[in-house]
Structure formats: structure tokens, C-alpha cells
N, C-alpha and C positions, 0 to 999 in steps of 0.2 A: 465521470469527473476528470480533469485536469490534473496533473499529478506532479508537483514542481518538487526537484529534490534542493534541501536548504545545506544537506552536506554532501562531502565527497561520497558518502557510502550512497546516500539517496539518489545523489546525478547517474553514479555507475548502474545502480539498481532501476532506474530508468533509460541507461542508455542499453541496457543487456536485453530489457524487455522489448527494445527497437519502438516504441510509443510514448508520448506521454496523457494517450487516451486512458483512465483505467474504469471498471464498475465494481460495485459493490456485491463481491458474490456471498456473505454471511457478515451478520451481526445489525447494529452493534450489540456487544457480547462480552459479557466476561470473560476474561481469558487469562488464563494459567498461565500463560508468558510473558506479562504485565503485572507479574502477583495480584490480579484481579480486578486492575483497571478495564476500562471497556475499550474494546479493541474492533477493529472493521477489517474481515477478509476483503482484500482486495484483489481482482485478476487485469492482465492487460488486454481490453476488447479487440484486439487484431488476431487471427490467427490463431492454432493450437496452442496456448502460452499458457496452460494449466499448472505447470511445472513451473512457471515466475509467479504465479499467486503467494501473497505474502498477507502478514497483518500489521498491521496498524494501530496507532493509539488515536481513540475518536476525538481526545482534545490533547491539542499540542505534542505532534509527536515532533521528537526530534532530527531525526529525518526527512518529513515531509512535507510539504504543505499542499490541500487539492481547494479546488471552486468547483 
């Protein structure tokens, strides 16, 4: 997926991962860091980038938006 950031923290957390390629490596999923919205592990498809996998809210997160 496409991974566009809507804020300053999104832009940075896409330009740190050096892609704005990403896939879905778990969910969607309930998740305890959302108080239990559903959430999508995210990784960047380029390279070692295990360590910039992050989550996500599956609708309307405030950081992100993907296609």
C-alpha cells in the first residue's frame, strides 16, 4: 500500500522509513493501543525496516492515509 502522511508526525515517520511503499504484516486487529479499535501492523517493503513497523487505526487514522 501507498502510505501518505496527513501530519507532521506521519510525513517524518515516512521519511525516517526512507519509502512511502508499506504492507500489511498483522491484523486488522484489535489492539490495546487504540483502547480496542482495530488497528493494522504496518512494515516498510524496502530493506531490513522491521524496527520502523508500526500500527495503525484501520479507519481514519490521524496520521495517515494509504491506497
Amino acid at each position: 500500500m501507498k502510505l501518505v502522511g496527513k501530519t507532521r508526525k506521519g510525513k517524518n515517520k515516512i521519511h525516517e522509513a526512507g519509502t512511502d511503499e508499506w504492507q500489511i504484516a498483522r491484523g486488522p486487529e484489535p489492539c490495546i493501543c487504540f483502547n480496542g479499535a482495530m488497528g493494522i501492523m504496518i512494515e516498510p517493503m524496502t530493506g531490513d525496516q522491521a524496527n520502523k513497523s508500526r500500527w495503525i487505526l484501520a479507519d481514519n487514522d490521524p496520521d495517515f492515509e494509504w491506497a
